[in-house]
C-alpha positions as CSV (number, residue, x, y, z in Angstrom):
1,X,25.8,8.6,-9.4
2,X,22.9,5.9,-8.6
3,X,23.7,5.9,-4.9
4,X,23.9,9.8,-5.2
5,X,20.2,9.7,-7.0
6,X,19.0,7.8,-3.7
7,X,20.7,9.9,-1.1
8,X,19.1,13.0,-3.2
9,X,15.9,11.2,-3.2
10,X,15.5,10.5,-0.1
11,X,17.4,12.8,2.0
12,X,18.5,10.9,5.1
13,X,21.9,9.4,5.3
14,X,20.6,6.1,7.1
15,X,17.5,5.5,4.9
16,X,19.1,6.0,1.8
17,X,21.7,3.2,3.6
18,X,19.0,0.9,4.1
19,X,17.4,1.3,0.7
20,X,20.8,0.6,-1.1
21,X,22.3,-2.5,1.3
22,X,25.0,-0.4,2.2
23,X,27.1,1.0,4.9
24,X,26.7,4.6,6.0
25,X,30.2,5.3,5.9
26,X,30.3,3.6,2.8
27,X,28.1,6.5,1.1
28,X,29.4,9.2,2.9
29,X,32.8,8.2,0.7
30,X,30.9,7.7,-2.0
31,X,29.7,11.4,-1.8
32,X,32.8,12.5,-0.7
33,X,34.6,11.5,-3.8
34,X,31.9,12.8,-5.9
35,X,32.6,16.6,-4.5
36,X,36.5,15.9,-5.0
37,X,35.4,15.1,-8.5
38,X,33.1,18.6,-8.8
39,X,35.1,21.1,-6.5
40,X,31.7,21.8,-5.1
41,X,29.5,20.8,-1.8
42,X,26.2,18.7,-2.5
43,X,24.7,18.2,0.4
44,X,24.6,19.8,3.0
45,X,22.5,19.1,7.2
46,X,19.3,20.2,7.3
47,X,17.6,19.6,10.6
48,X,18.1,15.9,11.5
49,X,18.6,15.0,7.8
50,X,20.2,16.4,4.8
51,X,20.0,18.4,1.6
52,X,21.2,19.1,-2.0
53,X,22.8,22.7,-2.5
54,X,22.7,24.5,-5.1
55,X,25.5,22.5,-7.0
56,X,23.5,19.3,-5.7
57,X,20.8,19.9,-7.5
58,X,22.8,20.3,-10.5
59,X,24.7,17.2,-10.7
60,X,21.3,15.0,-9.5
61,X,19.8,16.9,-13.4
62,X,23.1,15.9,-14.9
63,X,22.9,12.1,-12.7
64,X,19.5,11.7,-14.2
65,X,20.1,12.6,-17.4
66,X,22.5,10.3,-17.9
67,X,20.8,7.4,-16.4
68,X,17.9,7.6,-18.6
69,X,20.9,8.3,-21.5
70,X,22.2,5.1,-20.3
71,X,19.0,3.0,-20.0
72,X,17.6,4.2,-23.6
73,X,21.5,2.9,-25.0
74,X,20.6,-0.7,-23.4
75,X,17.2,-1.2,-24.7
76,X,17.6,0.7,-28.4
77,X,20.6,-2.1,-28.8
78,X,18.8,-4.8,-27.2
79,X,15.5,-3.9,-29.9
80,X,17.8,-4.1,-32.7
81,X,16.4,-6.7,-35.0
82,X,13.5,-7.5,-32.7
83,X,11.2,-5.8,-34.7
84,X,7.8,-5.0,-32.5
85,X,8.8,-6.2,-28.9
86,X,9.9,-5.3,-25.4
87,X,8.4,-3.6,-22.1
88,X,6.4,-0.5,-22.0
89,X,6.0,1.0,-19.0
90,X,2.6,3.2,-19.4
91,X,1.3,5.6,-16.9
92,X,-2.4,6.8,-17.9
93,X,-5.2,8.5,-16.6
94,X,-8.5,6.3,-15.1
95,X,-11.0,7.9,-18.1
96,X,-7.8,6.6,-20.7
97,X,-7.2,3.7,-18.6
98,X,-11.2,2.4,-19.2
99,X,-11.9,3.6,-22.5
100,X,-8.4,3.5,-24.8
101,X,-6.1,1.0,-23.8
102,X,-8.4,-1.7,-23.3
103,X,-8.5,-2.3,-27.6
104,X,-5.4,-0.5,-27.9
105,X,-3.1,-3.4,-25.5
106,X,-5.7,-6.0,-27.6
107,X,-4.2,-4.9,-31.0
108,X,-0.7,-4.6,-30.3
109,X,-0.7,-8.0,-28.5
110,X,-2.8,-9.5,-31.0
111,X,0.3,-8.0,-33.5
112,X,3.1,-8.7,-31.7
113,X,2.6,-11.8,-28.3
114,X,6.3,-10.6,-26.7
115,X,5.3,-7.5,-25.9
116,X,4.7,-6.9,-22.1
117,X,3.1,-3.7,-20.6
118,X,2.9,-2.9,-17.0
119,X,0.4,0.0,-16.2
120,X,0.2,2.9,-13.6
121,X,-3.4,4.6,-13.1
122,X,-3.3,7.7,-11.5
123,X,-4.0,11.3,-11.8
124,X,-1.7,13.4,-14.0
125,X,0.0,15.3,-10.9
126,X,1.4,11.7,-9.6
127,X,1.9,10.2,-12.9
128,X,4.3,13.3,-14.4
129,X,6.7,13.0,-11.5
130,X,7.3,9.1,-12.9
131,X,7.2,10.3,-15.9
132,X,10.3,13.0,-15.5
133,X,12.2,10.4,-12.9
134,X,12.2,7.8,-15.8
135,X,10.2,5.3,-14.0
136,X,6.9,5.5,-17.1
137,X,7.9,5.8,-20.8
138,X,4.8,7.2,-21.8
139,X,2.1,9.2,-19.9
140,X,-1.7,9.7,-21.2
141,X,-3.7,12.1,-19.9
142,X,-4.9,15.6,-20.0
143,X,-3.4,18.4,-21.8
144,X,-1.0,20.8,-19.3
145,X,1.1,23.6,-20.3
146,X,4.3,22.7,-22.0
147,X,7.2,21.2,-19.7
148,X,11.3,21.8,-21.1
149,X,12.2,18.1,-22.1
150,X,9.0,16.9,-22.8
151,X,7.0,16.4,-25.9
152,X,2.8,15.3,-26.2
153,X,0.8,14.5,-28.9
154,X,-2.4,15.0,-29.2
155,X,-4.6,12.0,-29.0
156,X,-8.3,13.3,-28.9
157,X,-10.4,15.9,-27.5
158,X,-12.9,14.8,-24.4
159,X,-16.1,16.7,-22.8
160,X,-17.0,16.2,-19.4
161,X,-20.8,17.0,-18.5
162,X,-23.3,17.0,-15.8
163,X,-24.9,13.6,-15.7
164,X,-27.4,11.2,-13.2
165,X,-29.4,8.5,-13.6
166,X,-31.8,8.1,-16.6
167,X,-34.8,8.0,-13.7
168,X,-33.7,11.8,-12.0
169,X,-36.7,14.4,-12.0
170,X,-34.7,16.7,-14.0
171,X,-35.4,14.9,-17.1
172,X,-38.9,15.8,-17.0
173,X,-38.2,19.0,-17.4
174,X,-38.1,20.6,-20.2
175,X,-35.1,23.0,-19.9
176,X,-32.7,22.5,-17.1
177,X,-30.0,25.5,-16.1
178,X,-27.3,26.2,-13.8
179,X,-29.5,27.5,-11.2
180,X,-31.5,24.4,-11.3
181,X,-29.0,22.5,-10.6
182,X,-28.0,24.6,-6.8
183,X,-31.4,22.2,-5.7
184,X,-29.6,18.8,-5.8
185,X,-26.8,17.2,-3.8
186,X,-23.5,15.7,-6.2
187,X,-21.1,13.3,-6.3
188,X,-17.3,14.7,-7.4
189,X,-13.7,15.0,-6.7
190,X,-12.1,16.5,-3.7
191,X,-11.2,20.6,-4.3
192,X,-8.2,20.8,-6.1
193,X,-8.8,18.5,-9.0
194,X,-9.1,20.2,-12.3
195,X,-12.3,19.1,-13.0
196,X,-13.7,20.0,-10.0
197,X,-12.3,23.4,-9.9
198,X,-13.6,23.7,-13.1
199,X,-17.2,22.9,-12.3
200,X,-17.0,25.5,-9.1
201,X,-16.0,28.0,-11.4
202,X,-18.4,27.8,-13.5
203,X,-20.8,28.6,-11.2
204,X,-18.9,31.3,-9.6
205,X,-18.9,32.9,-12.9
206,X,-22.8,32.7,-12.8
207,X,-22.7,34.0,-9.5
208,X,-24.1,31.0,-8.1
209,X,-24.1,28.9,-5.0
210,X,-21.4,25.9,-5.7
211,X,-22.8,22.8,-6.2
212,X,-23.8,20.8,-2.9
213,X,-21.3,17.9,-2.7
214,X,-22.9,15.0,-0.7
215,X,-19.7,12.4,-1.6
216,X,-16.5,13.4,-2.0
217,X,-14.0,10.5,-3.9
218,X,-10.9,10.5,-6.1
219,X,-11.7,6.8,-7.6
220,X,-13.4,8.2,-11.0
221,X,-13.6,4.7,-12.5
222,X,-16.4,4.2,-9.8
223,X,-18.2,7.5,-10.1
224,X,-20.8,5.9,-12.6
225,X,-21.6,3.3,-10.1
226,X,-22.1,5.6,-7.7
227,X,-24.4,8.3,-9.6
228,X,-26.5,5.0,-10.2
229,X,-26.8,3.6,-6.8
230,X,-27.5,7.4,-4.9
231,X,-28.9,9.6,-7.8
232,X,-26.7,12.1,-7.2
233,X,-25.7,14.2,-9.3
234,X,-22.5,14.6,-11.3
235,X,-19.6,15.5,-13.7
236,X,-18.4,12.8,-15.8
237,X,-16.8,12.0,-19.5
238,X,-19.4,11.8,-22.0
239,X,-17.7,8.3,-22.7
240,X,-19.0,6.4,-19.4
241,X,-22.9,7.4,-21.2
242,X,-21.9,5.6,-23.9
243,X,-23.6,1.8,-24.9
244,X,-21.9,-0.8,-22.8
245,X,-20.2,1.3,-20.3
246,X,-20.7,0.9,-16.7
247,X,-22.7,4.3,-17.1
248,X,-25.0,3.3,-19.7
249,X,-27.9,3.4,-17.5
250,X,-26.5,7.2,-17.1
251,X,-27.5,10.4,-19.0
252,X,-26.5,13.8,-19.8
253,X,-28.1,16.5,-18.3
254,X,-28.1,19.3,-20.7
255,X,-26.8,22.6,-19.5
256,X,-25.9,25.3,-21.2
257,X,-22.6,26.4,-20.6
258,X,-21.4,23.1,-18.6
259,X,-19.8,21.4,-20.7
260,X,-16.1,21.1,-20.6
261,X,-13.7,20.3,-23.5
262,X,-10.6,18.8,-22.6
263,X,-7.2,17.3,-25.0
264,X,-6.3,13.7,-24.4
265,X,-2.8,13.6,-25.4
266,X,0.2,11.2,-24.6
267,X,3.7,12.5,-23.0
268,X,6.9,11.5,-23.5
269,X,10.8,12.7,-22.8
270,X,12.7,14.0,-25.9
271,X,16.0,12.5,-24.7
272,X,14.1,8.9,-24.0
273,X,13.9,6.0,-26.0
274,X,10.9,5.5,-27.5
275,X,10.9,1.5,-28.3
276,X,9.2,0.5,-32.0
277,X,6.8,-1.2,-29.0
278,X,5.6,2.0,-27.5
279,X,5.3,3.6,-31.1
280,X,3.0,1.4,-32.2
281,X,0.9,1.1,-28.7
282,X,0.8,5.7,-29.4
283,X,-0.6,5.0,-33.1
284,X,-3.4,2.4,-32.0
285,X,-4.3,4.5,-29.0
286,X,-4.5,7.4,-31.5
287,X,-6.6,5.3,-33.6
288,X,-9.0,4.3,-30.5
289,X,-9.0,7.9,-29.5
290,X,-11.0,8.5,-32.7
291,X,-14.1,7.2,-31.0
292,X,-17.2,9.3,-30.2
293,X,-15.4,11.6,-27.6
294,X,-16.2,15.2,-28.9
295,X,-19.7,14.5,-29.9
């Protein structure tokens, strides 16, 4: 079922081969025996590689499944009578990743030295894929519609707004709108980012000229830095204005009607285990999420 998980994965014959340090032929068996064992087809050519039928993709749920089954049987038995320990394997979000688990991984360390945590930032989209494959226990970040086999809690509730430089002209005004803002040249994400989308949008709605973007880049940890260097203009979590963030020197420009709330919440699989280590890391991020983010 493992080599099947790989050949599923990866869809080539010879790569999946290479990956597993094992013979092609040797595979092929292994597949054949697994369709002697279903009374069903699961691959089948496709082009110069190969695919999963309809029964393939069935068994790879069911191979899955039990894997993580499997795994979450090894480390509950191996926690028993550890009390507070083990790995945590955390995927989060860069806003999360900067402003919640920095004293979050501080207290639980501070409470309990074994515990390791290995971290993957990223963007929701690349993060729930790990997240459903097994390879993350827990995933914070935005709020998206329910998913079958998955449960969230709601951590805390973040507002992104328009912000530049403390120094910009539009601070001597004062009243700023929308249609002020069609004057000035931004900093943002690429299209397709929800907060980005959301921005355009906005405008649309006002029937308005979207905003001008002068830099496009998907690294928001260095957005701050780069409304300070260029005095652009742009759309940021009200937590990079607060004191001692790398956006302090950053404020909000107030706009009517552009501000956007968005849930913070942390992701998990029903049928996982959740270890007494990622329990308690969930409460003190919950407890850190209680800073100023809906102000």
């Amino acid at each position: 079922m493992k080599y099947f998980e790989v050949i599923a994965e990866l869809e080539h014959m010879g790569r999946a081969a290479e990956r597993l340090h094992k013979t092609q032929p040797a595979l092929t068996s292994c597949v054949r025996r697994l369709e002697d064992a279903c009374g069903a087809t699961l691959l089948e050519k496709a082009g110069r590689g190969i695919r999963l039928t309809t029964a393939g993709h069935t068994l790879l749920k069911w191979a899955q499944r039990t894997r993580f089954d499997i795994e979450s049987a090894h480390r509950e038995i191996g926690d028993i009578g550890q009390g507070v320990s083990g790995h945590v394997k955390l995927g989060i979000v860069p806003t999360a990743a900067q402003f919640l688990l920095p004293p979050a991984a501080r207290d639980l360390l501070a409470e309990a030295p074994g515990v390791t945590i290995q971290t993957t930032v990223a963007l929701g989209d690349v993060l729930a894929p790990l997240l459903r494959s097994g390879d993350i226990d827990l995933l914070v970040g935005t709020d998206a519609p329910s998913e079958p086999g998955l449960t969230s809690r709601l951590l805390a509730e973040d507002q992104l707004v328009v912000a530049a430089i403390s120094s910009h002209e539009l601070f001597s005004r004062p009243r700023v709108t929308l249609s002020d803002l069609t004057d000035y040249k931004w900093v943002l994400q690429p299209q397709g980012a929800p907060i980005r989308d959301w921005l355009d949008q906005t405008f649309d709605r006002h029937h308005l000229p979207r905003p001008i973007v002068q830099v496009e880049s998907t690294m928001l940890l260095m957005l701050p830095t780069l409304i300070a260097e260029t005095g652009l203009l742009s759309f940021i979590s009200r937590l990079h204005l607060q004191e001692g963030s790398s956006g302090a020197g950053l404020r909000e420009v107030k706009v009517r009607g552009a501000t956007m709330r968005r849930r913070m919440v942390v992701t998990y699989r029903d049928s996982g285990y959740v270890s007494p280590a990622a329990q308690r890391l969930i409460a003190l991020l919950a407890k850190h999420a209680r800073l100023p983010v809906a102000q």
